[in-house]
N, CA, C and O atoms as a Tripos MOL2 file, in Angstrom:
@<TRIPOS>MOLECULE
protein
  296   295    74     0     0
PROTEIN
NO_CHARGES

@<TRIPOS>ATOM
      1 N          54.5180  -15.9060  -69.1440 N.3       1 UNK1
      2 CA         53.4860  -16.2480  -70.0870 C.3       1 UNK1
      3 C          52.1440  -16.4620  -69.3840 C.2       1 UNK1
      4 O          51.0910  -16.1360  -69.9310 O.2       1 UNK1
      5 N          52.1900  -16.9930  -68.2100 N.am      2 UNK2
      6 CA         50.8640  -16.8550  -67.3920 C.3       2 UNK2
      7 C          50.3190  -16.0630  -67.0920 C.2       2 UNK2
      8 O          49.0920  -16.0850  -67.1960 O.2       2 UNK2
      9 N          50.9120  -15.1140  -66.6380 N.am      3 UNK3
     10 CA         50.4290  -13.5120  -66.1750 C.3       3 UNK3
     11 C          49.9230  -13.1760  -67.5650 C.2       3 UNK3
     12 O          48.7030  -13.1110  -67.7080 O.2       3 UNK3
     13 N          50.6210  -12.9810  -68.4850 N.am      4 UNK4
     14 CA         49.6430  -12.2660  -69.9520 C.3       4 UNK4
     15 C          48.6670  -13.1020  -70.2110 C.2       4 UNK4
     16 O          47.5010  -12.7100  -70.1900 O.2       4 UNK4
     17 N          49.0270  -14.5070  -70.5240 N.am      5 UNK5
     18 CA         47.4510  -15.1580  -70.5920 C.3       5 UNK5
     19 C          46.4120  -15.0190  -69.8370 C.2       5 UNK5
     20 O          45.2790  -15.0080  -70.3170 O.2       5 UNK5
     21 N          46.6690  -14.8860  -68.4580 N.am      6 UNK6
     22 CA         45.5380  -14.7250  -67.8180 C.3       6 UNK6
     23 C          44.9410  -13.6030  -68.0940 C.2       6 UNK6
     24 O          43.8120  -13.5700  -68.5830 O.2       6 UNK6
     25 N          45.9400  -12.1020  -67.6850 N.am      7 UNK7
     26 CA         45.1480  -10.6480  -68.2700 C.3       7 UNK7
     27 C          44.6400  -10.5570  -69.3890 C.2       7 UNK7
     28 O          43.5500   -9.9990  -69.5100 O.2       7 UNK7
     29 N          45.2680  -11.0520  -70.4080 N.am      8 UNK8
     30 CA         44.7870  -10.6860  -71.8550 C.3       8 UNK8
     31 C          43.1980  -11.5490  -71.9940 C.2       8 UNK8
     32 O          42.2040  -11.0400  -72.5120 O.2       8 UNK8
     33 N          43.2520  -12.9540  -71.3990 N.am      9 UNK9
     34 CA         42.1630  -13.2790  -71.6210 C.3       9 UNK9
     35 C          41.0360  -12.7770  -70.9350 C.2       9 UNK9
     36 O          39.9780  -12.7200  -71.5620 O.2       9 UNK9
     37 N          41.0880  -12.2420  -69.2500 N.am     10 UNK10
     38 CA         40.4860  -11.3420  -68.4530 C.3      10 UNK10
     39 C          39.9070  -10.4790  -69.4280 C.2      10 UNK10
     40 O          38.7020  -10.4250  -69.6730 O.2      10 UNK10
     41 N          41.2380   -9.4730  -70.2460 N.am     11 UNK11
     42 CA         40.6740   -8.4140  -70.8880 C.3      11 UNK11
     43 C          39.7120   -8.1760  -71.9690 C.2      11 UNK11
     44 O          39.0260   -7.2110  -72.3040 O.2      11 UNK11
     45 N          39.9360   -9.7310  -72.5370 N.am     12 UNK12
     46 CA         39.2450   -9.6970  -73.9020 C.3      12 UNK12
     47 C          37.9870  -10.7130  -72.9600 C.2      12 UNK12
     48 O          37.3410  -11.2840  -73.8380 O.2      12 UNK12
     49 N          37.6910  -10.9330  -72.2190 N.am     13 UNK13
     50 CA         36.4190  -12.0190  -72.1480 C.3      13 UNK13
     51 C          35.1400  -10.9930  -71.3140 C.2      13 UNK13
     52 O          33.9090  -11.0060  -71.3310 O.2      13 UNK13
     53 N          35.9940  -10.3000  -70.7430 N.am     14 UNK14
     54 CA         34.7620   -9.5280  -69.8320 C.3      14 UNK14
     55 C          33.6680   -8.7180  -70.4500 C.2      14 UNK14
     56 O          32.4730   -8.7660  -70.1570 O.2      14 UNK14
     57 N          34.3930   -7.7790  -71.5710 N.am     15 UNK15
     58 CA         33.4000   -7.0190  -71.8870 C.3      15 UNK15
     59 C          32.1900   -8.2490  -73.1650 C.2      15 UNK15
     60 O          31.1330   -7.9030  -73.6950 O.2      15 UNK15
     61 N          32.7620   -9.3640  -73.2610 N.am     16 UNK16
     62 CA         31.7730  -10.0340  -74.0970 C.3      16 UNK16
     63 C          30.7980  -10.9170  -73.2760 C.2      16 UNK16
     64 O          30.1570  -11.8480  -73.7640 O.2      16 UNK16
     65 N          30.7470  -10.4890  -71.8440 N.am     17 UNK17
     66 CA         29.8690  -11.0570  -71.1350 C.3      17 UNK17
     67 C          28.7060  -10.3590  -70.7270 C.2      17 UNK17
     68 O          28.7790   -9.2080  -70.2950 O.2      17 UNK17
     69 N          27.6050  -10.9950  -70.8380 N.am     18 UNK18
     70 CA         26.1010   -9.5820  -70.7980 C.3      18 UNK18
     71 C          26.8890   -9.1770  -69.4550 C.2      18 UNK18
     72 O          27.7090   -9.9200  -68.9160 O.2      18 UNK18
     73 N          26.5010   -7.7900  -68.9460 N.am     19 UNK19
     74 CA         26.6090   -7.4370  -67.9990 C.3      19 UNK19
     75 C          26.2350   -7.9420  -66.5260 C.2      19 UNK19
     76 O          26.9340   -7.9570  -65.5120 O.2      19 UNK19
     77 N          24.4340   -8.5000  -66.7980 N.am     20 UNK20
     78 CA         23.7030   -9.0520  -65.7650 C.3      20 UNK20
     79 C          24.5300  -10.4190  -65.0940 C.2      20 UNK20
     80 O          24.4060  -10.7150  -63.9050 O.2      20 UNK20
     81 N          25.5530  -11.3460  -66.2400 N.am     21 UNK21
     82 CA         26.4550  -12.1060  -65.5150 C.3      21 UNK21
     83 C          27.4980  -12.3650  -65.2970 C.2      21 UNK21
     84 O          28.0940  -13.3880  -64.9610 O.2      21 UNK21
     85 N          27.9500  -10.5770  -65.6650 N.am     22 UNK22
     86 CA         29.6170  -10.5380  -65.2450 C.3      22 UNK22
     87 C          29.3570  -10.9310  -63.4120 C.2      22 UNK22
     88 O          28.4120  -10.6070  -62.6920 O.2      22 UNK22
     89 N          30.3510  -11.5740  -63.1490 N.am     23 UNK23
     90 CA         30.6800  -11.6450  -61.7980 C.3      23 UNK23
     91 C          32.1780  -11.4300  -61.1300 C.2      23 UNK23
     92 O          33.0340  -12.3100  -61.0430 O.2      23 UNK23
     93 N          32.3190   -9.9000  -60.6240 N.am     24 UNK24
     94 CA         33.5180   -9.3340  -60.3200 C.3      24 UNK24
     95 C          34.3080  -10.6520  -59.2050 C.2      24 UNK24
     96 O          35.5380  -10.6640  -59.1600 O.2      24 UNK24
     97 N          33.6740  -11.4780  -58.5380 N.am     25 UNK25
     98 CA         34.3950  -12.5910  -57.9540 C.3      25 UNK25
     99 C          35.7230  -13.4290  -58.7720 C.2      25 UNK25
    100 O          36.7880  -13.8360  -58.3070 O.2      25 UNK25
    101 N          35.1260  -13.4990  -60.2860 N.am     26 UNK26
    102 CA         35.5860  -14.4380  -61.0480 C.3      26 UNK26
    103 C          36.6600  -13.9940  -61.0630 C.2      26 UNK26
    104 O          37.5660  -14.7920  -60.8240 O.2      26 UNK26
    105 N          36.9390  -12.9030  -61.2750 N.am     27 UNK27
    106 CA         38.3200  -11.9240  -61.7470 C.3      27 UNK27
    107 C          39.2770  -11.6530  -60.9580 C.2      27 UNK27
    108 O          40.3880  -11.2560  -61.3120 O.2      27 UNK27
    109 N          38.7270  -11.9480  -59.2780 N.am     28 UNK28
    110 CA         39.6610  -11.8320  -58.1470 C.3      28 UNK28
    111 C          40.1820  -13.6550  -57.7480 C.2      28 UNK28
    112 O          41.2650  -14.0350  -57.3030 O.2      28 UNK28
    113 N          39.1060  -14.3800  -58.0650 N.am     29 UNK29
    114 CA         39.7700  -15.8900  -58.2920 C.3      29 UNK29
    115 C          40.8340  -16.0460  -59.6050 C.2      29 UNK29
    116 O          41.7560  -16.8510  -59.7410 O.2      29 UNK29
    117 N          40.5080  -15.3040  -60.2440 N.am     30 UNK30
    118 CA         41.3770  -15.7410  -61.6070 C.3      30 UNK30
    119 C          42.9350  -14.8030  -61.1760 C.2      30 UNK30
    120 O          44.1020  -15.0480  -61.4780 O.2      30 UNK30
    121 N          42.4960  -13.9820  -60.5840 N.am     31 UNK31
    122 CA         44.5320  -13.2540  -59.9370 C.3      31 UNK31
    123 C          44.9660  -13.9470  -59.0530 C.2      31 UNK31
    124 O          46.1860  -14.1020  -58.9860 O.2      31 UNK31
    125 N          44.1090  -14.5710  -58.1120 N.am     32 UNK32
    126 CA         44.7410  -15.2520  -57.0960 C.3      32 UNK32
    127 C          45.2300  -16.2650  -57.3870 C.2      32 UNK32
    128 O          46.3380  -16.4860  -56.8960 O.2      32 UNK32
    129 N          44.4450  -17.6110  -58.5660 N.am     33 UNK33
    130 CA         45.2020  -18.6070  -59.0280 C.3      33 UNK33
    131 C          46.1280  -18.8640  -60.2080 C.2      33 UNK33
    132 O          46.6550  -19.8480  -60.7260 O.2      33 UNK33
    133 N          46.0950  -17.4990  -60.4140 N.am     34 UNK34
    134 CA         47.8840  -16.7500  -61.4160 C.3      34 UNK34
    135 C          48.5720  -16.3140  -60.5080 C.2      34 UNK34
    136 O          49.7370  -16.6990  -60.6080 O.2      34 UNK34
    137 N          48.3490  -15.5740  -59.5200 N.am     35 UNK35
    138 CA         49.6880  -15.0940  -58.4160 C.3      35 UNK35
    139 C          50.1430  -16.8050  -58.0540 C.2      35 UNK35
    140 O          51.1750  -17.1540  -58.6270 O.2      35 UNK35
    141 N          49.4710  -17.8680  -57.1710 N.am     36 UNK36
    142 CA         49.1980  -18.7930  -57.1600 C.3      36 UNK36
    143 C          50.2840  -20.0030  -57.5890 C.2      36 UNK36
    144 O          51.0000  -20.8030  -56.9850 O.2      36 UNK36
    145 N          49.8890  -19.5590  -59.4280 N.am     37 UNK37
    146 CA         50.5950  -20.4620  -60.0010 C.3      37 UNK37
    147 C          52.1850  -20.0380  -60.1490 C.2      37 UNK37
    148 O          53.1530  -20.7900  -60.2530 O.2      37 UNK37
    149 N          52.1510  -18.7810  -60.1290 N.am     38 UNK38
    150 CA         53.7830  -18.1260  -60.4230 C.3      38 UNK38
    151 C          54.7810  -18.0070  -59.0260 C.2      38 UNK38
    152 O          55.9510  -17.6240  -59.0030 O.2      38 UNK38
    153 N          54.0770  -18.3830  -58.0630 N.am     39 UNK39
    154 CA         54.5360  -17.6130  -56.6650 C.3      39 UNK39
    155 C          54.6800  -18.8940  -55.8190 C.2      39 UNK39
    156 O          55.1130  -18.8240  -54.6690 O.2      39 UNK39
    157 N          54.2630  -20.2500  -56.4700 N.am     40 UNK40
    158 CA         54.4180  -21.7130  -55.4640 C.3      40 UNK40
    159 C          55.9480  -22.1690  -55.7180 C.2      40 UNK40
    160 O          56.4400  -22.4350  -56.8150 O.2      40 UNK40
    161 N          56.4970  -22.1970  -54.6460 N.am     41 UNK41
    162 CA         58.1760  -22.9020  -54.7740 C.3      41 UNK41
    163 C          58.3180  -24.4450  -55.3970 C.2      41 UNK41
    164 O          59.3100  -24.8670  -55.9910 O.2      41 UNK41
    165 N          56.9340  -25.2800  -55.0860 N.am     42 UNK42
    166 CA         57.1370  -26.6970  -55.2360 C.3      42 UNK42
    167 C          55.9310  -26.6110  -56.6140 C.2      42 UNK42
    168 O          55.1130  -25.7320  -56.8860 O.2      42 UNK42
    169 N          56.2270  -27.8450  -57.2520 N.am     43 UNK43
    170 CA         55.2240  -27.8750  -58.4960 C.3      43 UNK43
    171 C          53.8650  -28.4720  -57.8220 C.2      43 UNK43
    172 O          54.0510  -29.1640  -56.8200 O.2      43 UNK43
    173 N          52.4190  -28.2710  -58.2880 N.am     44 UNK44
    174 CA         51.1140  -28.8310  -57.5940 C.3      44 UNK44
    175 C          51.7220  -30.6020  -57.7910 C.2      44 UNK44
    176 O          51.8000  -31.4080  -56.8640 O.2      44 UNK44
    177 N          52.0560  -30.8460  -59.1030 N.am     45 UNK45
    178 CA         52.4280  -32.1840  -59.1770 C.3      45 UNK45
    179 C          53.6530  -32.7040  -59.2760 C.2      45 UNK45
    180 O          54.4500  -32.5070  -60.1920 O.2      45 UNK45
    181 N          53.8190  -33.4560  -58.2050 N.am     46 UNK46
    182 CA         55.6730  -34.0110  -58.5000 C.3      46 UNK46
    183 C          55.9200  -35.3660  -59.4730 C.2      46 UNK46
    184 O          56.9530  -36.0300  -59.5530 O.2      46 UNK46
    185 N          54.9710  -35.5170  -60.0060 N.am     47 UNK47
    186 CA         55.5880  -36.8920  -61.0800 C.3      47 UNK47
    187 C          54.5030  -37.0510  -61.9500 C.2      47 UNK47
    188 O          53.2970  -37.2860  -61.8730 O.2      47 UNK47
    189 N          55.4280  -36.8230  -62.8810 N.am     48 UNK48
    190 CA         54.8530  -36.7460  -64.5500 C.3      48 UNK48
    191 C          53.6590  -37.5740  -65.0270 C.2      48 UNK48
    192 O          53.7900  -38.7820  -64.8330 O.2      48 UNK48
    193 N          52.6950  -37.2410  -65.5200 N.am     49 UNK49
    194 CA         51.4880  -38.8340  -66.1370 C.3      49 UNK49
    195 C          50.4420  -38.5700  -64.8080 C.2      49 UNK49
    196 O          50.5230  -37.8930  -63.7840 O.2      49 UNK49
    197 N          49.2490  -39.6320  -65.4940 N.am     50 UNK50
    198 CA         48.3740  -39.2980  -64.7590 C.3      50 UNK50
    199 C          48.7040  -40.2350  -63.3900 C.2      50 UNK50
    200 O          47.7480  -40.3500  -62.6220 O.2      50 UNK50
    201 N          49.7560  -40.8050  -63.0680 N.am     51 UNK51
    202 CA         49.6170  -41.3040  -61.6660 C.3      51 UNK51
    203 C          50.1860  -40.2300  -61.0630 C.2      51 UNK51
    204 O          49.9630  -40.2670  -59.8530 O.2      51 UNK51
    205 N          50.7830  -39.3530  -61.3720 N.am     52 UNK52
    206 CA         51.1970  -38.1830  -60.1110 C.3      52 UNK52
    207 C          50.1760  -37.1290  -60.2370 C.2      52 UNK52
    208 O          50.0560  -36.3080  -59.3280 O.2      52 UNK52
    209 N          49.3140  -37.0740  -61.4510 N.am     53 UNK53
    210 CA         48.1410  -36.3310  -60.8810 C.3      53 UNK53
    211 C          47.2070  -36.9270  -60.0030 C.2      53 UNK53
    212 O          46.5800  -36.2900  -59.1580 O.2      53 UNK53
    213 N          47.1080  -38.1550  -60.1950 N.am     54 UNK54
    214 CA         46.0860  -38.7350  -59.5360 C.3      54 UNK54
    215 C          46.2370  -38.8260  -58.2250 C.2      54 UNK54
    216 O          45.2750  -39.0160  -57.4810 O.2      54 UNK54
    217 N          47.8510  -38.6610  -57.6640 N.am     55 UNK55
    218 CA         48.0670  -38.7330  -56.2100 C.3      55 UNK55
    219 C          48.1440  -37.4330  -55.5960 C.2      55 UNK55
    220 O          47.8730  -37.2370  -54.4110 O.2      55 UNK55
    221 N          48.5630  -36.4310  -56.5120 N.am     56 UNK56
    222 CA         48.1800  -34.9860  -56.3270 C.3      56 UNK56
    223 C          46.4130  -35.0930  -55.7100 C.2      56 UNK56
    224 O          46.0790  -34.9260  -54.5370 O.2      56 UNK56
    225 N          45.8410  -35.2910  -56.4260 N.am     57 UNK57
    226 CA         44.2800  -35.1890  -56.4060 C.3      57 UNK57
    227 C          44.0260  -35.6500  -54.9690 C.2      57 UNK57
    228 O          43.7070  -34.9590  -54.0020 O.2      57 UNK57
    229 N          44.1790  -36.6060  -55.0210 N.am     58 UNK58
    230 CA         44.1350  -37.7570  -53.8340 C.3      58 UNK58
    231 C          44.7650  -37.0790  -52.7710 C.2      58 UNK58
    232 O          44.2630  -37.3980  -51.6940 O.2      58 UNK58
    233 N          45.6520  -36.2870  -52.6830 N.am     59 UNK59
    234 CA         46.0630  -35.7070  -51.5510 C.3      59 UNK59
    235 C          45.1770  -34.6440  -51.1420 C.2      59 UNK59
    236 O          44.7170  -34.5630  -50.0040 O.2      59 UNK59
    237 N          44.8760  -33.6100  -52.3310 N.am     60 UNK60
    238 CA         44.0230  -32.3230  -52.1690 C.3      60 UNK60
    239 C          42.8240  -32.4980  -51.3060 C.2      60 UNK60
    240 O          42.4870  -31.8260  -50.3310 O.2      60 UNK60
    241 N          42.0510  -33.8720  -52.0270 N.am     61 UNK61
    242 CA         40.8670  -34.3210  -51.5670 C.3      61 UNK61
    243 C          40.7250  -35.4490  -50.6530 C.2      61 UNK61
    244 O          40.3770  -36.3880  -51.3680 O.2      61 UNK61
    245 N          40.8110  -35.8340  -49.4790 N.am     62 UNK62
    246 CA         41.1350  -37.0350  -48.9230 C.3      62 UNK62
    247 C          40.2110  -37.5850  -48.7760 C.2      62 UNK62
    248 O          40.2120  -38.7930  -49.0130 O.2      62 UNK62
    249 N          38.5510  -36.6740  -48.1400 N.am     63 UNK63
    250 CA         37.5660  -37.3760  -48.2610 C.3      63 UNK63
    251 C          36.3860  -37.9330  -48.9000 C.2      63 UNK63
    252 O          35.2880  -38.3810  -48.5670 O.2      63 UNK63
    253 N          37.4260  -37.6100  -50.5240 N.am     64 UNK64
    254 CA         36.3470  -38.8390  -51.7600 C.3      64 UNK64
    255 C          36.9600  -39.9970  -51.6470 C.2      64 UNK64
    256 O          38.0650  -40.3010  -51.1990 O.2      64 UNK64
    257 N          35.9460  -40.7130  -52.1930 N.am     65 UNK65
    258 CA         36.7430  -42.1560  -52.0060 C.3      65 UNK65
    259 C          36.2230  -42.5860  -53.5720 C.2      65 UNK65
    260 O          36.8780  -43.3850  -54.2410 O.2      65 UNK65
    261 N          35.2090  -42.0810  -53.9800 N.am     66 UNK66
    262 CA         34.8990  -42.0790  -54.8180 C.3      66 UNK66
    263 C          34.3990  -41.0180  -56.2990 C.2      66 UNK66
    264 O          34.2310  -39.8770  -55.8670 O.2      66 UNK66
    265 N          34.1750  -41.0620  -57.5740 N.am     67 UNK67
    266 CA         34.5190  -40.3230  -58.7350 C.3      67 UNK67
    267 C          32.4420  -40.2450  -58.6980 C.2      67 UNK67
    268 O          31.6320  -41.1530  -58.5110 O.2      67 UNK67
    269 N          32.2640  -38.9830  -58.9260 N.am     68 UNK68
    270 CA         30.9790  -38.6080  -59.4200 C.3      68 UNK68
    271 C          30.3570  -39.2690  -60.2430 C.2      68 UNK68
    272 O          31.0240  -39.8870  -61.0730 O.2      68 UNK68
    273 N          28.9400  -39.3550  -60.2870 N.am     69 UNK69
    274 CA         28.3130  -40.0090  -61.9020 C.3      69 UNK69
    275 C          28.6200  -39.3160  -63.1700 C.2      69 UNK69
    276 O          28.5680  -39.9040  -64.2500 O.2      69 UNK69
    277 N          28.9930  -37.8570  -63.0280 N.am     70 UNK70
    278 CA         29.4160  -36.9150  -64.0280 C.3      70 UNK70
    279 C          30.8890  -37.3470  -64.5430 C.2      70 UNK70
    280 O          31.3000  -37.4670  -65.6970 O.2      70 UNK70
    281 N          31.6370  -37.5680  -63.1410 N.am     71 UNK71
    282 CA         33.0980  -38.1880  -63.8110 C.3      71 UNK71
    283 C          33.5290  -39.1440  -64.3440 C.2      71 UNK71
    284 O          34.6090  -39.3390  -64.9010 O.2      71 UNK71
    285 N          32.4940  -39.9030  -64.1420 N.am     72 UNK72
    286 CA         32.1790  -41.7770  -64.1300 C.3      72 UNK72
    287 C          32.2200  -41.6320  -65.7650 C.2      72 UNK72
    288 O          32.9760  -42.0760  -66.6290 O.2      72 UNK72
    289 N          31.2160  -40.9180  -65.7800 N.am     73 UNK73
    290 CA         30.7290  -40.8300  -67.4330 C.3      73 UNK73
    291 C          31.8640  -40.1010  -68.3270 C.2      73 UNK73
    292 O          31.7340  -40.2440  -69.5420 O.2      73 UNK73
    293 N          32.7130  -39.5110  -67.9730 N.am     74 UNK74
    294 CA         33.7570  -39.0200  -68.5810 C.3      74 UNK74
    295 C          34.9250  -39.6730  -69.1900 C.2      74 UNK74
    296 O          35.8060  -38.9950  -69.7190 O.2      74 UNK74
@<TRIPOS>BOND
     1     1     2 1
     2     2     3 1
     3     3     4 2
     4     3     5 am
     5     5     6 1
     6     6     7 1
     7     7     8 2
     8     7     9 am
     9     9    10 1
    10    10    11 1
    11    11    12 2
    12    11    13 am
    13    13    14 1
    14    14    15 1
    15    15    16 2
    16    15    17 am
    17    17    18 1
    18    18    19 1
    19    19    20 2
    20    19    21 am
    21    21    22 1
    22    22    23 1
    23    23    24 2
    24    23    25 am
    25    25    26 1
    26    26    27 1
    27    27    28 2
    28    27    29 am
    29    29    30 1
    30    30    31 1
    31    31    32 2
    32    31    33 am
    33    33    34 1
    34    34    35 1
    35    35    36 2
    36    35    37 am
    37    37    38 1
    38    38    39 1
    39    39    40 2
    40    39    41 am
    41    41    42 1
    42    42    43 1
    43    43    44 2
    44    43    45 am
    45    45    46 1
    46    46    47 1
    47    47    48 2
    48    47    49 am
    49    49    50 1
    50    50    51 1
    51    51    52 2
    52    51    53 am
    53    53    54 1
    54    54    55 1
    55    55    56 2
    56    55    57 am
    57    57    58 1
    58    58    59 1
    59    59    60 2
    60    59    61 am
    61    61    62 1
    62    62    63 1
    63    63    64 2
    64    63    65 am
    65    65    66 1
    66    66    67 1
    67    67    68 2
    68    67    69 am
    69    69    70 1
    70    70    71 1
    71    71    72 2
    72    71    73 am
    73    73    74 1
    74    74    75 1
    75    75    76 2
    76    75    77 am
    77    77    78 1
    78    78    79 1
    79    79    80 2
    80    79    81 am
    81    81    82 1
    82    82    83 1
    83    83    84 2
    84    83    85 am
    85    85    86 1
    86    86    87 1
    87    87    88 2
    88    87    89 am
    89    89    90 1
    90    90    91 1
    91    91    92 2
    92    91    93 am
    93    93    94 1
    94    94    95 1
    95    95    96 2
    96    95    97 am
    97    97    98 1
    98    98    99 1
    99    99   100 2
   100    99   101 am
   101   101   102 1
   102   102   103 1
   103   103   104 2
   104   103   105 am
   105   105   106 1
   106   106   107 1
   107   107   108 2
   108   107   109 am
   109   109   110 1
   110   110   111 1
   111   111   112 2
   112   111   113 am
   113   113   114 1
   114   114   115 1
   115   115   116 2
   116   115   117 am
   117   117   118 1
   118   118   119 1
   119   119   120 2
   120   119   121 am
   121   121   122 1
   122   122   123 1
   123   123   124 2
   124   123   125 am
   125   125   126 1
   126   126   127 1
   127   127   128 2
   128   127   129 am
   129   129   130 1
   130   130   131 1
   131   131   132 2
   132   131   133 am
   133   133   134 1
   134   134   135 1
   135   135   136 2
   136   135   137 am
   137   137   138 1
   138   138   139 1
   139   139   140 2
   140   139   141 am
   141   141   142 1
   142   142   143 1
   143   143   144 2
   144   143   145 am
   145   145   146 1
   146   146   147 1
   147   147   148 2
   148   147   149 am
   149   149   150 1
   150   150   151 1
   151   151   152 2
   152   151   153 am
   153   153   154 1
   154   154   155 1
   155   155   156 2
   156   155   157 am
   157   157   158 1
   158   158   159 1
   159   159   160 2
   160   159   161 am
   161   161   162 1
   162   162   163 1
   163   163   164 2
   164   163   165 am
   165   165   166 1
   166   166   167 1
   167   167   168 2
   168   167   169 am
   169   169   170 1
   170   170   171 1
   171   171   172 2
   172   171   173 am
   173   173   174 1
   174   174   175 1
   175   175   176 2
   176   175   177 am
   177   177   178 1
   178   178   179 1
   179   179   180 2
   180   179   181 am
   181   181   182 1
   182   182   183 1
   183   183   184 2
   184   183   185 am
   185   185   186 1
   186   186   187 1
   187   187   188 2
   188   187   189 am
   189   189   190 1
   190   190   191 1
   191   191   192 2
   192   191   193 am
   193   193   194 1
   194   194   195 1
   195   195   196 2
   196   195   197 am
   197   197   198 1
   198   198   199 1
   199   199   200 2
   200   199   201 am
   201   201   202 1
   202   202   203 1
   203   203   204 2
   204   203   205 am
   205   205   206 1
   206   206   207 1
   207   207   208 2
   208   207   209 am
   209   209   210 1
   210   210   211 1
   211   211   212 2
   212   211   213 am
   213   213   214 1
   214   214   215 1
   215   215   216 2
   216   215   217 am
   217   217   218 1
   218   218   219 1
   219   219   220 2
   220   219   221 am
   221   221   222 1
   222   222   223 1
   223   223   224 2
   224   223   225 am
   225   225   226 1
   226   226   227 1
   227   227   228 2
   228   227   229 am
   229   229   230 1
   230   230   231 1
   231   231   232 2
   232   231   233 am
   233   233   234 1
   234   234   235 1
   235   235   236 2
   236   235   237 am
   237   237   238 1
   238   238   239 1
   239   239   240 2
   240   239   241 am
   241   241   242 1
   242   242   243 1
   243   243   244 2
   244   243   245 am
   245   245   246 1
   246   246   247 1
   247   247   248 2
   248   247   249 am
   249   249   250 1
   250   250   251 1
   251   251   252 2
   252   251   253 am
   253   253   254 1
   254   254   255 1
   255   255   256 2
   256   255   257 am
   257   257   258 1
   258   258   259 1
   259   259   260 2
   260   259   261 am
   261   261   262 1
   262   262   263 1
   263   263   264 2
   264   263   265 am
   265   265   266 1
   266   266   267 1
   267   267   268 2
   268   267   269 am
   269   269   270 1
   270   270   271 1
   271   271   272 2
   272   271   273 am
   273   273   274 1
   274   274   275 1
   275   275   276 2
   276   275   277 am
   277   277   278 1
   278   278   279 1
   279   279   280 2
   280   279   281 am
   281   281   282 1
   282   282   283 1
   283   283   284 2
   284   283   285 am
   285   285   286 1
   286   286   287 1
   287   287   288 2
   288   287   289 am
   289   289   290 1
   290   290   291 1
   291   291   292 2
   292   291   293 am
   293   293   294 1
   294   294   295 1
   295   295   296 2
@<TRIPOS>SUBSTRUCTURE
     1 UNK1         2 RESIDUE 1 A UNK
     2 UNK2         6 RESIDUE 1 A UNK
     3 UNK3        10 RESIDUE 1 A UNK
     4 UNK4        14 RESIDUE 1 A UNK
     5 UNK5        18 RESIDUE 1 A UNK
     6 UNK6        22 RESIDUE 1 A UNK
     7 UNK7        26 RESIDUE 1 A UNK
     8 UNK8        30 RESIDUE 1 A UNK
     9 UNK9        34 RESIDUE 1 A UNK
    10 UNK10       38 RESIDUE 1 A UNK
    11 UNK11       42 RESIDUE 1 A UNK
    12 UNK12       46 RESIDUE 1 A UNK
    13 UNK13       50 RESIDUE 1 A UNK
    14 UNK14       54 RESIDUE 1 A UNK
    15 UNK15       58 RESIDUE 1 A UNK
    16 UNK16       62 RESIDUE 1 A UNK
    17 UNK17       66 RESIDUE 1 A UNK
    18 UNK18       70 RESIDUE 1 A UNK
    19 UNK19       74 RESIDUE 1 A UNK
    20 UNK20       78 RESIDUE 1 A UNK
    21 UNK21       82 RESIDUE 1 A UNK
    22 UNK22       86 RESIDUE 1 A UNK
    23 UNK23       90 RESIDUE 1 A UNK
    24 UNK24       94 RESIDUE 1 A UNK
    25 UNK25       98 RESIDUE 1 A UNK
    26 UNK26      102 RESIDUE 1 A UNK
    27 UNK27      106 RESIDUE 1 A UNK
    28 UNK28      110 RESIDUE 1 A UNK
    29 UNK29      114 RESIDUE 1 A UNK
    30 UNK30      118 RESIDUE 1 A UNK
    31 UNK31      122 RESIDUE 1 A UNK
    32 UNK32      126 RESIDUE 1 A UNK
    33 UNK33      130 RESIDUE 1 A UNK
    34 UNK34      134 RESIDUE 1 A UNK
    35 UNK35      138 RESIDUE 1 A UNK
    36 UNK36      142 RESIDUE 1 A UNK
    37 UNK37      146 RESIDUE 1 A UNK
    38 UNK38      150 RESIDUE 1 A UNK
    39 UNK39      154 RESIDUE 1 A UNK
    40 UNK40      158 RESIDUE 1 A UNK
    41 UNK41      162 RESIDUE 1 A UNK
    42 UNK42      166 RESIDUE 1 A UNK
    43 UNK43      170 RESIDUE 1 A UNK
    44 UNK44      174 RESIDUE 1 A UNK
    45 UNK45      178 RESIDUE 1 A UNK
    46 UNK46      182 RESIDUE 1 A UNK
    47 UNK47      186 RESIDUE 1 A UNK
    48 UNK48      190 RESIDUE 1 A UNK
    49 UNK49      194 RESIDUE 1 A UNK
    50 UNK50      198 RESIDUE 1 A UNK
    51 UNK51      202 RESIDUE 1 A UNK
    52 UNK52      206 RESIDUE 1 A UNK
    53 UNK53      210 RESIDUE 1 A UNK
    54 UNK54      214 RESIDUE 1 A UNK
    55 UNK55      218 RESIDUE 1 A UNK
    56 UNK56      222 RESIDUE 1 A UNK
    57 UNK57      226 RESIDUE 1 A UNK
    58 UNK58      230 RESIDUE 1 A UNK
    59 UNK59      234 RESIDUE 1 A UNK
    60 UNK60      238 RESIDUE 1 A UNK
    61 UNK61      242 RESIDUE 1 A UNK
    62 UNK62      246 RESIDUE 1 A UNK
    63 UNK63      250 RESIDUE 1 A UNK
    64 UNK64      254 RESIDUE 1 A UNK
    65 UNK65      258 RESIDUE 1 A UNK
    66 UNK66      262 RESIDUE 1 A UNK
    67 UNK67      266 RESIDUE 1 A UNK
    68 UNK68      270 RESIDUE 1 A UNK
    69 UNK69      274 RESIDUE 1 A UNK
    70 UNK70      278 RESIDUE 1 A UNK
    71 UNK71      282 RESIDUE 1 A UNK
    72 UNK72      286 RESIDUE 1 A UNK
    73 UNK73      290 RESIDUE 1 A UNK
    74 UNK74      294 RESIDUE 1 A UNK
């Protein structure tokens, strides 16, 4: 189901983008983090709720210590 969501939405979003800001980058990030998601043996998060995302996060990123004014506000 990932693989079609991702293509189908690829397929249907590109041509509704002006041309001047299609960016062929986007489209090689968007296969890599569908190969990515289908092709990792372990899950990104091992425990359910936002405390195993939050330690997910916390691992990815070690050197925030702190949440943006943008996230703050969120």
């Amino acid at each position: 189901m990932i693989i079609h969501a991702a293509g189908h939405g690829a397929v249907l979003t590109w041509p509704s983008v002006p041309e001047d800001r299609r960016d062929p980058a986007l489209l090689t990030s968007l296969r890599e983090s569908m190969v990515a998601a289908v092709t990792d043996q372990e899950p990104a998060v091992r425990s359910a709720g936002p405390a195993g995302v939050a330690r997910t996060l916390r691992a990815a990123l070690p050197d925030r210590t702190t949440l943006s004014a943008s996230e703050q506000r969120s």
